[in-house]
NUNUVEX-669585 format. One line per field, with one value per atom (N, C-alpha, C): atom name; z, y, x. Coordinates in pm, 1 decimal. Each point is the difference from the previous one (the first is absolute). Last residue first. Example, Ala and Ser with C-alpha at 12.3 -4.5 7.8 and 13.67 -1.06 7.14 Angstrom:
! NUNUVEX-669585
at <- N_CA_C_N_CA_C
zz <- 708.0_6.0_73.0_-7.0_0.0_0.0
yy <- -225.0_119.0_109.0_-572.0_119.0_120.0
xx <- 1285.0_82.0_-77.0_29.0_-89.0_90.0
END
This chain:
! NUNUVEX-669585
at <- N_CA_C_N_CA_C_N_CA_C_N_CA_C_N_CA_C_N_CA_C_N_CA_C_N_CA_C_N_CA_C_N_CA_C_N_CA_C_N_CA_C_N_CA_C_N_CA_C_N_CA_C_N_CA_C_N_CA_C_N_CA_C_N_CA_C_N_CA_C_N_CA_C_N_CA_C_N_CA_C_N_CA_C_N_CA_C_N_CA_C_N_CA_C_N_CA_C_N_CA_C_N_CA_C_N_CA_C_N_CA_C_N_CA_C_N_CA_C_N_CA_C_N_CA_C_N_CA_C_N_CA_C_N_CA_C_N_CA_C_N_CA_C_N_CA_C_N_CA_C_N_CA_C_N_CA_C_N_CA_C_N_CA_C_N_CA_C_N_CA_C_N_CA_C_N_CA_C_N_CA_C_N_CA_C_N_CA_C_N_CA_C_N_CA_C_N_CA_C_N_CA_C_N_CA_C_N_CA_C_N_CA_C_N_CA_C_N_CA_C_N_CA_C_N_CA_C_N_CA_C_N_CA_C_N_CA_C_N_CA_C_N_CA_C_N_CA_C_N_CA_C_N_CA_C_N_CA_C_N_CA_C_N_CA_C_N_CA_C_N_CA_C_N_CA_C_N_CA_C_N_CA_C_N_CA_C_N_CA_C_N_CA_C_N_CA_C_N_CA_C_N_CA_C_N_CA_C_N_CA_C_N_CA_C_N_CA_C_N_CA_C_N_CA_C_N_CA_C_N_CA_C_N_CA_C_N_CA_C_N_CA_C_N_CA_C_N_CA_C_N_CA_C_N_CA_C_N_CA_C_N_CA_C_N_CA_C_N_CA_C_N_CA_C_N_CA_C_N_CA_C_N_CA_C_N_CA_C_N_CA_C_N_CA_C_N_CA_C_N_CA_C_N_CA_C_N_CA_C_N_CA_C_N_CA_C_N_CA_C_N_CA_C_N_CA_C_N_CA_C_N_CA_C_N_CA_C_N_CA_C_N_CA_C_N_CA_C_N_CA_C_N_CA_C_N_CA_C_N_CA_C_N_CA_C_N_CA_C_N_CA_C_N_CA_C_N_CA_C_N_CA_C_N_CA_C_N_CA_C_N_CA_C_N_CA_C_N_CA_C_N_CA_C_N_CA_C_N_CA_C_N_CA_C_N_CA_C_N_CA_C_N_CA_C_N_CA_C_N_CA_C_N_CA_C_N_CA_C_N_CA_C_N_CA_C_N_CA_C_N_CA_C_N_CA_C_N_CA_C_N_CA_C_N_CA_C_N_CA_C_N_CA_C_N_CA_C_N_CA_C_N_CA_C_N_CA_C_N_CA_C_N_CA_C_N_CA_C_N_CA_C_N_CA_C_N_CA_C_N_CA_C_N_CA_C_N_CA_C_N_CA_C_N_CA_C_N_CA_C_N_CA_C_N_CA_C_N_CA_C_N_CA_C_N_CA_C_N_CA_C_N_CA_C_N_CA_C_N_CA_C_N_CA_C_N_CA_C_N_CA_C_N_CA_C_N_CA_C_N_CA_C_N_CA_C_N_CA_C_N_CA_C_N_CA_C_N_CA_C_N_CA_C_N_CA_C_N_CA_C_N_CA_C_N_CA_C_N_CA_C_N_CA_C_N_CA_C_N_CA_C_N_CA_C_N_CA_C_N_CA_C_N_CA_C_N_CA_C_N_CA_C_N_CA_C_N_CA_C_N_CA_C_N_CA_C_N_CA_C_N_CA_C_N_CA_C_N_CA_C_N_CA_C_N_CA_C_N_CA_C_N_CA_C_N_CA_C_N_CA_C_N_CA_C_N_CA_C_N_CA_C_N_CA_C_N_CA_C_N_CA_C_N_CA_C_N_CA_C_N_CA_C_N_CA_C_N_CA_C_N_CA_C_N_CA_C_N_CA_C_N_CA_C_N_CA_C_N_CA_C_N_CA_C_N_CA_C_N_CA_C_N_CA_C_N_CA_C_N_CA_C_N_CA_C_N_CA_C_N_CA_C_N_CA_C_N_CA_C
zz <- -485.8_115.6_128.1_-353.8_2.4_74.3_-70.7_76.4_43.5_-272.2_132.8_38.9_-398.9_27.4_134.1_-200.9_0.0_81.7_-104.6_124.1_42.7_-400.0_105.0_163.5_-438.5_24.8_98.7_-96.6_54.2_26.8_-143.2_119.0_84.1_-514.4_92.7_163.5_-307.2_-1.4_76.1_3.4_29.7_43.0_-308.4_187.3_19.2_-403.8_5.4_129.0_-168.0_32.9_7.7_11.3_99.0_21.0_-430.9_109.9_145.8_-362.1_18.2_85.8_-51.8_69.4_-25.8_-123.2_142.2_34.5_-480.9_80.5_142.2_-184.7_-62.0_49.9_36.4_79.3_-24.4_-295.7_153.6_93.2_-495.5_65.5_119.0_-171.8_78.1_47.2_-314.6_150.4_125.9_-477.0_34.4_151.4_-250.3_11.2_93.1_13.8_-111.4_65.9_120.8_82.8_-174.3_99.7_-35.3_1.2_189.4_-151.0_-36.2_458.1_-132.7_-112.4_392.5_30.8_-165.1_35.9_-82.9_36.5_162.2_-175.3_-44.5_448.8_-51.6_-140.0_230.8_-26.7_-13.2_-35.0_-36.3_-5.8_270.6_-155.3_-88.9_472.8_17.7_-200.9_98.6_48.4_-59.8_46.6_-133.7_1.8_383.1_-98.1_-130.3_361.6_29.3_-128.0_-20.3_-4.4_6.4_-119.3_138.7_-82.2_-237.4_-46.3_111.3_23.7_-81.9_-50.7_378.2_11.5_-123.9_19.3_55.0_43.5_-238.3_-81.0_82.9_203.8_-116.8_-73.5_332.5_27.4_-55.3_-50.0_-10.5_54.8_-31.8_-161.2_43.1_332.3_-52.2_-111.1_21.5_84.9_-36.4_-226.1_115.4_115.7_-448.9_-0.9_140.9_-144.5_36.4_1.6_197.3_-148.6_68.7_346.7_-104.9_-91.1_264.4_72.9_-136.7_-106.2_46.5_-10.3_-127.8_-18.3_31.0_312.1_-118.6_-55.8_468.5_-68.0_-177.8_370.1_33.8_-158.4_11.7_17.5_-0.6_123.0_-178.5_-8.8_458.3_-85.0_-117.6_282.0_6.9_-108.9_11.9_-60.4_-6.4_253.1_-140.5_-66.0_450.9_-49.1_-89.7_116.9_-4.8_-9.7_43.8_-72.0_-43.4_359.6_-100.9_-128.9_414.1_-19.1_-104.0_48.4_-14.6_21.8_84.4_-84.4_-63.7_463.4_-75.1_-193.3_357.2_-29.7_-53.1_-9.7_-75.0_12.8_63.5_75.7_-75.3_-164.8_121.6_66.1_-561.6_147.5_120.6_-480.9_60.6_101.4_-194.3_17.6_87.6_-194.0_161.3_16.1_-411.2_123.7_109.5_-333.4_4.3_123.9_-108.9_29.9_21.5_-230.5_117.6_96.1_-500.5_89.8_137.0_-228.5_34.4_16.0_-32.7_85.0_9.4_-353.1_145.8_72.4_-418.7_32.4_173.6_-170.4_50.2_35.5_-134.8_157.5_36.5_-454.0_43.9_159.4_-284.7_17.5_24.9_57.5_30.0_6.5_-233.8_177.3_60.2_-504.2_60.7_159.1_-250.4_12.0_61.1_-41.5_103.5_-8.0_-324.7_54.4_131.4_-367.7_24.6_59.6_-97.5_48.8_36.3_-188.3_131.2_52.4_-451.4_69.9_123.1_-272.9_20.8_74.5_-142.7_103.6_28.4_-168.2_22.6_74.0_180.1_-99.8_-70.2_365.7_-153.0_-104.8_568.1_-117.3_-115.7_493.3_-139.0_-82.8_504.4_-119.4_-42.6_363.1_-109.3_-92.7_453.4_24.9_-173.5_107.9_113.3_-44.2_-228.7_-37.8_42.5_200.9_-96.7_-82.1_355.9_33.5_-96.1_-132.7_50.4_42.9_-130.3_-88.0_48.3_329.7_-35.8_-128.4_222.0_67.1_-69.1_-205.2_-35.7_78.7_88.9_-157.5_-4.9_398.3_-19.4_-139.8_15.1_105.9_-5.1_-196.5_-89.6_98.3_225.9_-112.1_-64.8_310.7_69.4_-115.1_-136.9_48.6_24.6_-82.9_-124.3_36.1_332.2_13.2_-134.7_131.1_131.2_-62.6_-262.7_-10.3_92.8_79.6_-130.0_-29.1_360.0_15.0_-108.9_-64.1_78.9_21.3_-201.7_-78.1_86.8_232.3_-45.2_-75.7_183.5_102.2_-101.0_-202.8_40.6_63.2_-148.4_-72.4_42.3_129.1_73.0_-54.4_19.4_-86.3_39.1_349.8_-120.6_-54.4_395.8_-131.4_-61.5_505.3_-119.2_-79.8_250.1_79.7_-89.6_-121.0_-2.0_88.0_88.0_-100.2_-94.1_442.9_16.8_-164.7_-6.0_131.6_-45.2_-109.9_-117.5_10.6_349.9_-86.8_-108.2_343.9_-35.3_-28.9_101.1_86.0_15.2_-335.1_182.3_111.0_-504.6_32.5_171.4_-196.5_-8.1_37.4_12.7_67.5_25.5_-372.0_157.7_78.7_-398.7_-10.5_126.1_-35.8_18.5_11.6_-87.8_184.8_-27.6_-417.2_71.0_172.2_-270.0_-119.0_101.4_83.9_90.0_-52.7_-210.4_132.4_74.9_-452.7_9.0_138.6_-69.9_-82.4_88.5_-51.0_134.6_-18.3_-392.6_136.0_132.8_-388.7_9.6_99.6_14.5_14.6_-16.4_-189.5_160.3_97.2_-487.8_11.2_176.7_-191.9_-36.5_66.4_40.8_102.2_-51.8_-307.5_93.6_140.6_-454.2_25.2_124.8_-24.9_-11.9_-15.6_-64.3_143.4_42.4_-402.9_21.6_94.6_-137.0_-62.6_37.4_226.4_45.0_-87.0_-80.9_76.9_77.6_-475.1_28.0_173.6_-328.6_108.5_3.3_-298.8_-69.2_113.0_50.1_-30.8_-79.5_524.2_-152.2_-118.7_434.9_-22.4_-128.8_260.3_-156.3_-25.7_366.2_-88.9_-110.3_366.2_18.5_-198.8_272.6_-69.8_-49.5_194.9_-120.5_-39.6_416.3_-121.1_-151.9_517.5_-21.5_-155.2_23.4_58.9_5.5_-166.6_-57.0_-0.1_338.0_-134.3_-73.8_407.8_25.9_-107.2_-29.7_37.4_58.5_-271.5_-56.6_108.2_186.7_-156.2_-39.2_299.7_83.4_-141.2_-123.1_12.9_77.1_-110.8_-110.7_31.0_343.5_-60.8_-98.0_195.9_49.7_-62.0_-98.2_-80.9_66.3_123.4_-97.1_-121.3_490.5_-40.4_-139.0_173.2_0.2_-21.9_-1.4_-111.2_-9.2_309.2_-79.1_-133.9_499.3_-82.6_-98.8_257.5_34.0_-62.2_-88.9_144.5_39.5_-467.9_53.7_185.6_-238.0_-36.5_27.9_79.1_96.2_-59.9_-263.0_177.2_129.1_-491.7_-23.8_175.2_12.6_-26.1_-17.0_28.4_114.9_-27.2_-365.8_89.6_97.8_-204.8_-92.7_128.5_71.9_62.7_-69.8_-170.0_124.8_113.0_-470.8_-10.6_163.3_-126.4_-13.6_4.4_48.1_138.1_-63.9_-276.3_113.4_127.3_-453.6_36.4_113.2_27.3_-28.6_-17.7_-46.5_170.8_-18.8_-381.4_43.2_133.4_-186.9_10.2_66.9_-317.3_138.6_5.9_-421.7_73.8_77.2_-120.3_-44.6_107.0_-233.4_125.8_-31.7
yy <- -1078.1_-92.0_75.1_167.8_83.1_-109.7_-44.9_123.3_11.2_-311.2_-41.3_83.7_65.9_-53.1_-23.1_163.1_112.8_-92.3_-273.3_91.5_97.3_-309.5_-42.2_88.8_168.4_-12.1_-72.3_93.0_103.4_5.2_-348.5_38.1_121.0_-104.3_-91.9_24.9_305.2_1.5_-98.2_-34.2_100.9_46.1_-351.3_-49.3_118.1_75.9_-91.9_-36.8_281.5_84.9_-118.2_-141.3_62.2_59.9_-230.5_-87.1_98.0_251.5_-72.6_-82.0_148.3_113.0_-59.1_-284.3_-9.6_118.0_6.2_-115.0_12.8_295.4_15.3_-77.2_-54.0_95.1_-6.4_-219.0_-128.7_155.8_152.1_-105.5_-76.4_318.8_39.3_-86.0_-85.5_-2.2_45.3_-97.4_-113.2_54.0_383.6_-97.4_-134.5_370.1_-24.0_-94.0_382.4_-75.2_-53.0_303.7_-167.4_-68.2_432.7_27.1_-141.3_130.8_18.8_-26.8_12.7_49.4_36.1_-386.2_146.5_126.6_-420.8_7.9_101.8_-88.0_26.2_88.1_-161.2_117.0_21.4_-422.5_86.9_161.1_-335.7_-21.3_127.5_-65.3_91.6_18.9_-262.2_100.0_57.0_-414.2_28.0_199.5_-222.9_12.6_51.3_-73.3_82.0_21.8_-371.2_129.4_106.4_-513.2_67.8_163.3_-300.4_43.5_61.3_-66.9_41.7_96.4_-273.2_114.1_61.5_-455.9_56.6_157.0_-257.9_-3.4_93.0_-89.7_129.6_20.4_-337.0_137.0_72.2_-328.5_-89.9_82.7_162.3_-57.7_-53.9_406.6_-149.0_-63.2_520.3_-123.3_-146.0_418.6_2.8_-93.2_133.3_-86.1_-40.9_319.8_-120.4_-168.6_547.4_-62.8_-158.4_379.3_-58.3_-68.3_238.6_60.9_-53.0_-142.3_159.2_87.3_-492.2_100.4_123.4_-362.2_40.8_47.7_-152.3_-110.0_40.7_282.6_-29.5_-103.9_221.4_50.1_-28.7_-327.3_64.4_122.2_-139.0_-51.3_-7.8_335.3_-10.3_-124.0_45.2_82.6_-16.4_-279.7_-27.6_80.8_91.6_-88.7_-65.7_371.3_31.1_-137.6_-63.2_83.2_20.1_-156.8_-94.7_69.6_256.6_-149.8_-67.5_332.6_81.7_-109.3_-126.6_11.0_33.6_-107.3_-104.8_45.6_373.1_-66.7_-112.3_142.6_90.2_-53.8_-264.6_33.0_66.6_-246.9_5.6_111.6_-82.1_22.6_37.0_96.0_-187.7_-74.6_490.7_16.1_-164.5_69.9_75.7_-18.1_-139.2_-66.5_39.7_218.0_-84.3_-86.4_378.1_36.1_-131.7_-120.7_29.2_69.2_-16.7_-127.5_-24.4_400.3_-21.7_-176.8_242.2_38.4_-33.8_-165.0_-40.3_70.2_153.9_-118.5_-32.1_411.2_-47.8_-95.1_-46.3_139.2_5.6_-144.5_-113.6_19.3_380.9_-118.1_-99.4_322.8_68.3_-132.1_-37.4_-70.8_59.3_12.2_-120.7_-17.1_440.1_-66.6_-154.7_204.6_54.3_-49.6_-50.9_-74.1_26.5_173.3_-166.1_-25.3_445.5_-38.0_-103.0_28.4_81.2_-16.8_-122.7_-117.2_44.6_309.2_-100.3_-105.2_346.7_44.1_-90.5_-209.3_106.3_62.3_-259.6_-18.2_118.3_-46.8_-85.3_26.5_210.2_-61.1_-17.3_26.3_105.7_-72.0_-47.6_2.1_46.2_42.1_57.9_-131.0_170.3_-142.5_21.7_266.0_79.2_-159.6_-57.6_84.2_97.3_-352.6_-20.1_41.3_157.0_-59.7_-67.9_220.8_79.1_-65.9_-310.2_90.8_131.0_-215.8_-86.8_34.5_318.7_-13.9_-147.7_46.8_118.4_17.7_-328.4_-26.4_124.7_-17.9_-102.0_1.6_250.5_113.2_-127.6_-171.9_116.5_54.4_-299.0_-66.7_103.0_126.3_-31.2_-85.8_196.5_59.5_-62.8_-284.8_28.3_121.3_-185.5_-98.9_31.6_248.5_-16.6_-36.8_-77.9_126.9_47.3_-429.5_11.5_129.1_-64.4_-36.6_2.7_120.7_112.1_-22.8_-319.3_43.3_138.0_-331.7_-67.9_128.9_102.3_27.0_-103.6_66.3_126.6_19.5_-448.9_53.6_131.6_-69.3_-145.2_10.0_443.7_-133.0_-57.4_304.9_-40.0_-88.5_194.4_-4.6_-9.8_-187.0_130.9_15.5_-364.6_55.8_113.3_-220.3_-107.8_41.5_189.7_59.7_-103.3_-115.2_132.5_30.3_-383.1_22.2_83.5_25.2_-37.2_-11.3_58.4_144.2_-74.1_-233.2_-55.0_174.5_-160.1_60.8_61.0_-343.6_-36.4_87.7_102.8_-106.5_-32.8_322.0_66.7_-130.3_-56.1_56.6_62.6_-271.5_-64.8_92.5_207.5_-101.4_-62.4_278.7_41.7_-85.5_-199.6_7.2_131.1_-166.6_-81.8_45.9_304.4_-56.5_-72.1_27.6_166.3_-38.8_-292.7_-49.7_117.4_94.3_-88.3_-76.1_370.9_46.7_-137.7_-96.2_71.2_93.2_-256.5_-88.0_55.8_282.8_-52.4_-109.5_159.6_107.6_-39.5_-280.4_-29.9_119.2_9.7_-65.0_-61.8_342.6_23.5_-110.7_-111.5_132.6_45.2_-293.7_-72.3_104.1_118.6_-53.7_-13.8_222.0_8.3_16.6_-261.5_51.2_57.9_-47.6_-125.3_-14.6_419.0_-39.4_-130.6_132.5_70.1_8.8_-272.1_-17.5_85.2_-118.7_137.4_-46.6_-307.4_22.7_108.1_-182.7_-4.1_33.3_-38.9_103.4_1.9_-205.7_-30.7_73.5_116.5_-73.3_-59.6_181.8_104.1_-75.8_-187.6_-32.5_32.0_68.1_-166.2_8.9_433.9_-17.9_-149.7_140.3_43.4_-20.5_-164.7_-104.2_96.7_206.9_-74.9_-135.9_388.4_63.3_-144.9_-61.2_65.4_42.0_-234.7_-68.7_60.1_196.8_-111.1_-100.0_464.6_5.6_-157.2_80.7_42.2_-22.6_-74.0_-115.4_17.7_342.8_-130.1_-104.9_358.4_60.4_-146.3_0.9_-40.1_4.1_103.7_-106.4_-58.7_410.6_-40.4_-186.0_340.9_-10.4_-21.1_-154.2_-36.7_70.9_9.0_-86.0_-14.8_316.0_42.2_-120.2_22.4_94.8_-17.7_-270.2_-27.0_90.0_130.0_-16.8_-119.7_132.3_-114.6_8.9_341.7_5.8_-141.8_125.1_38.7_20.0_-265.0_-59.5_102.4_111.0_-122.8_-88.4_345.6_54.5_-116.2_-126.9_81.4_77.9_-268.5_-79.2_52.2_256.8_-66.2_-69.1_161.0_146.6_-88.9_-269.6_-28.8_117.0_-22.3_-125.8_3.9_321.0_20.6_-135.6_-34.0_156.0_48.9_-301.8_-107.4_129.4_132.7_-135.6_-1.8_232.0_89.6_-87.2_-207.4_54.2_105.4_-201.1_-77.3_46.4_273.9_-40.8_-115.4_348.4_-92.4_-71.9_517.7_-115.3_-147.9_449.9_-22.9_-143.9_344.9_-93.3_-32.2_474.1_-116.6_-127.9_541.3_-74.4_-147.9
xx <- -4761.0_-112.5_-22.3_319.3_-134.3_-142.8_474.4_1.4_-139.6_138.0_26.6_-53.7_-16.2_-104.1_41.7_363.4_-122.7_-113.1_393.8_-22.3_-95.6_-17.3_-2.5_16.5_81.6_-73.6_-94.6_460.7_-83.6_-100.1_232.0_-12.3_-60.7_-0.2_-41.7_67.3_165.7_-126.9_-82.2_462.1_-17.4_-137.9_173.0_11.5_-37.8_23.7_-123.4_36.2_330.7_-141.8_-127.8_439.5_-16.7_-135.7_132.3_-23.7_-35.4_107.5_-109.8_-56.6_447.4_-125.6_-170.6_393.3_38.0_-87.0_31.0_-125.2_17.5_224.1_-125.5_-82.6_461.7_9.6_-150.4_166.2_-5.0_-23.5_56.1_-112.4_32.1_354.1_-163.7_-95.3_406.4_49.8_-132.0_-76.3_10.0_58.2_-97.9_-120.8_-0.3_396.9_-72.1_-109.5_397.7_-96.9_-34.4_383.5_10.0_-111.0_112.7_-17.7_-8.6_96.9_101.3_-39.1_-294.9_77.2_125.8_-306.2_-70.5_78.9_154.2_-47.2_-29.3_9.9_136.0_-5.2_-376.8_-22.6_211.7_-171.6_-83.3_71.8_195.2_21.4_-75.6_-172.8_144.5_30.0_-390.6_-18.9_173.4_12.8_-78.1_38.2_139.2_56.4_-20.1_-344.3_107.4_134.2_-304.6_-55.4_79.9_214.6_-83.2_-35.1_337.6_-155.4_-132.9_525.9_-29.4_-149.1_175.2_7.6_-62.0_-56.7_-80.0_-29.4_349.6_-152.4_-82.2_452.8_25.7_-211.5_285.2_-176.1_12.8_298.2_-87.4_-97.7_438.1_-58.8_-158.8_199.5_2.5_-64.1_123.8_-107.0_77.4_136.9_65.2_-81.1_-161.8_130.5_68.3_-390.7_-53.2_171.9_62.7_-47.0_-51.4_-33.2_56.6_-65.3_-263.7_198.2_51.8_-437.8_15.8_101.9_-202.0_159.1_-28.0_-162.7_-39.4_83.0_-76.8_-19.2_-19.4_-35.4_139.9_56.0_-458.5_62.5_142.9_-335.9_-17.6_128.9_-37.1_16.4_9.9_-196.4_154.4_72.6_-449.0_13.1_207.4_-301.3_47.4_50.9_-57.2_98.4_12.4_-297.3_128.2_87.7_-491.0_54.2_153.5_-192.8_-40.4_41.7_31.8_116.8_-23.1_-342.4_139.3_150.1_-418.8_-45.3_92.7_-24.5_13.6_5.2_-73.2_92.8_11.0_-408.9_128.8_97.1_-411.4_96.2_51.9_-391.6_-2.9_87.1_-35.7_32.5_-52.4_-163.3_-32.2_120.3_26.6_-150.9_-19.1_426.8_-38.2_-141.4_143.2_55.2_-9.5_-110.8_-127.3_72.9_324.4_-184.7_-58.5_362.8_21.0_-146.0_-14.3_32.2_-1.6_24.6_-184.1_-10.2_456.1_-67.2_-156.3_275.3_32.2_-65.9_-68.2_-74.9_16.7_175.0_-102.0_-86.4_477.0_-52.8_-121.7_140.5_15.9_-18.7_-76.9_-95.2_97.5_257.5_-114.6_-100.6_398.6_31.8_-114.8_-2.4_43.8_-36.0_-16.5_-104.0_-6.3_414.9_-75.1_-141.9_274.9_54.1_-91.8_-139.8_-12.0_49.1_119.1_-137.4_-30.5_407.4_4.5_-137.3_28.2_26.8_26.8_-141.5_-112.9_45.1_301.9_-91.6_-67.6_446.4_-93.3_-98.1_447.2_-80.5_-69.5_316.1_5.0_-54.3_-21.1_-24.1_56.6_264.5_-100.9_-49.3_265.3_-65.0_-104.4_300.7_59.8_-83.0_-70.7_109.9_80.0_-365.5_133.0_113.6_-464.9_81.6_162.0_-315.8_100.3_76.3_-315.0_134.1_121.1_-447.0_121.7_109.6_-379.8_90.8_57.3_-190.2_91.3_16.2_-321.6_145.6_127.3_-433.8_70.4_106.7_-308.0_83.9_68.1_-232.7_108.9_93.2_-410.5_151.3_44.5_-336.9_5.8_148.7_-231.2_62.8_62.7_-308.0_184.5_27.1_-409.4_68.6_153.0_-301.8_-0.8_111.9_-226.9_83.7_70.1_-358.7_115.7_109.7_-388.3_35.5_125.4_-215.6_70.5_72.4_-290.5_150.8_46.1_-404.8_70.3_130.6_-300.8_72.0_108.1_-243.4_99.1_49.6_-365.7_127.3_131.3_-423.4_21.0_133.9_-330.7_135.1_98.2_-476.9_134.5_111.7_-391.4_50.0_85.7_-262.9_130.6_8.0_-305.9_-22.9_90.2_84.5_-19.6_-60.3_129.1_-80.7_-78.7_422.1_-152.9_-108.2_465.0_-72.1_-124.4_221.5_-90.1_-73.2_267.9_-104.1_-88.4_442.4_-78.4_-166.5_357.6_-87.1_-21.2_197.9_-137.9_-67.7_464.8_-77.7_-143.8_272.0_-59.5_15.4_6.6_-110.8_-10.8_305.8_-127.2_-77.8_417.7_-12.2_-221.0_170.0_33.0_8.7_83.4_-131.4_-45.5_391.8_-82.4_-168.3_434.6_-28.0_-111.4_108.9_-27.6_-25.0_192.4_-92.0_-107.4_481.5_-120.2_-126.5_304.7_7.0_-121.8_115.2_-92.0_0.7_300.5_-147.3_-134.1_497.9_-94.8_-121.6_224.4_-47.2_-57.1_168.5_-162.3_-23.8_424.1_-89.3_-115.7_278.8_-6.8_-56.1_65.5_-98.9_21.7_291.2_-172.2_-64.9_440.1_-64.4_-114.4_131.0_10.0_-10.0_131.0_-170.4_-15.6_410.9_-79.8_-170.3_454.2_-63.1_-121.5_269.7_-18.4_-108.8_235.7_-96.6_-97.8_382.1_-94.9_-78.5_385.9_-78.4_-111.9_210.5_8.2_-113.0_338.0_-121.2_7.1_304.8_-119.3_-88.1_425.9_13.2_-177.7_146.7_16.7_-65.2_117.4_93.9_-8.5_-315.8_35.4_113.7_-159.9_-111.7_61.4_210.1_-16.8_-80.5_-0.4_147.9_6.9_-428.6_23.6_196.6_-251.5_-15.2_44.1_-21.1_84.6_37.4_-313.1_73.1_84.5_-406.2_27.5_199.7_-333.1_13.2_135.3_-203.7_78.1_25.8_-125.1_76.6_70.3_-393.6_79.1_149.7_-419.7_11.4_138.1_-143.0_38.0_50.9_-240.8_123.1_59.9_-429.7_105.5_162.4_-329.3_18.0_104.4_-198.8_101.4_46.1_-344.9_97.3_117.8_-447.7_22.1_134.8_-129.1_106.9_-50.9_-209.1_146.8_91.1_-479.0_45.4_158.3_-268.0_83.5_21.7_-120.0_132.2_9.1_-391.4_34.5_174.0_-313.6_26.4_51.4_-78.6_76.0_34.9_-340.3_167.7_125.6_-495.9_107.3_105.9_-233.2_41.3_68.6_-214.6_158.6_40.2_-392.6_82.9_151.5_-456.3_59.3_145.1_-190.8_58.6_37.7_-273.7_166.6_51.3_-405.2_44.8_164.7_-326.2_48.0_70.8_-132.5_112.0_13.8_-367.7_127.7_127.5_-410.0_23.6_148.9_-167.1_8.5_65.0_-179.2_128.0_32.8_-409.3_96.2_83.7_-297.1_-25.8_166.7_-24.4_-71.5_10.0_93.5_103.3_-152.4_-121.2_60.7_-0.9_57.3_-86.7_61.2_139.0_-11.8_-54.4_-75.2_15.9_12.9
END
């Protein structure tokens, strides 16, 4: 017979159950594989004859990162309006009432939030795969490439999380959000090369996160990745996982006045 489940994880395995049930009664199970597909059809669909035009782009390789990682943007927007949702209808409240460790509900969302990451990444590598790319590389670098957009997914999301936790307003939370994201996003080589910017936001496209990010997992996509192209991807997670943690922690304690 095996040992029985600790009060804590029980809490925490039934708050996650909550969480995967309302992501499916809220539909974002479903936009998470409607998504890519959107990515794909308004990028993909009019920019690939523009792109293959030249004989060195394989533009649905290019592409790609960049639907992985705008999949994790909505990961991390839901991320956020769950947090905020839970604070100002003041179930955080309730569960300071409970016997639960303070940590219990952050990680549940985690577990939530670990889920729709996991079906995001997998609907935006299908999509890329229908658009027609294939890995490059080897097995380890196929792995890395995915290990890439998974934790760079989770950080953001326990970013986002803390941002909700030290929101007043969902909606304000879900605007604050989405327009850097869109930004970083528009503002990167995702769609395009870093050539096709203006000379004088080429630095900033270049080296912004988002880019890093995309470069990255190019690299490892075709077999090309090495040490020097990784490290700005390594620290830009670091950096994330130290904002990440500090807010969290700030928000936990909010929770818990």
């Amino acid at each position: 017979m095996g040992r029985p489940r600790t009060r804590g994880t029980a809490q925490w395995w039934a708050l996650t159950g909550r969480g995967l049930v309302a992501l499916v009664r809220s539909g974002e199970i479903i936009f998470a594989f409607v998504a890519p597909v959107l990515l794909a059809i308004c990028f993909y669909l009019p920019l690939r004859s523009i792109m293959n035009a030249d004989p060195t782009m394989d533009y649905a390789a290019f592409l790609m990162p960049i639907i992985s990682l705008q999949s994790v943007s909505f990961v991390a927007s839901s991320a956020a309006m769950r947090a905020a949702v839970d604070t100002t209808r003041g179930i955080n409240t309730r569960f300071r009432t409970l016997p639960m460790p303070m940590a219990i509900p952050t990680l549940a969302r985690l577990g939530t939030n670990t889920a729709l990451l996991v079906i995001s990444v997998i609907c935006a590598a299908a999509t890329s795969l229908v658009m027609g790319w294939r890995p490059g590389g080897g097995v380890l670098d196929t792995i890395g490439l995915f290990a890439v957009v998974l934790v760079v997914g989770m950080l953001i999301a326990v970013l986002a999380d803390a941002i909700g936790l030290l929101s007043d307003s969902p909606e304000a939370t879900s605007q604050a959000l989405s327009l850097p994201i869109l930004v970083l996003g528009m503002l990167s080589t995702g769609f395009v090369p870093e050539s096709q910017f203006p000379q004088w936001i080429q630095p900033f496209v270049r080296n912004q996160p988002i880019s890093q990010f995309a470069t990255s997992m190019r690299a490892l996509g075709d077999g090309t990745a090495t040490w020097s192209i990784l490290t700005p991807t390594i620290w830009w997670c670091v950096g994330l996982a130290a904002a990440g943690a500090v807010l969290t922690l700030i928000g936990v304690r909010r929770t818990v006045r």
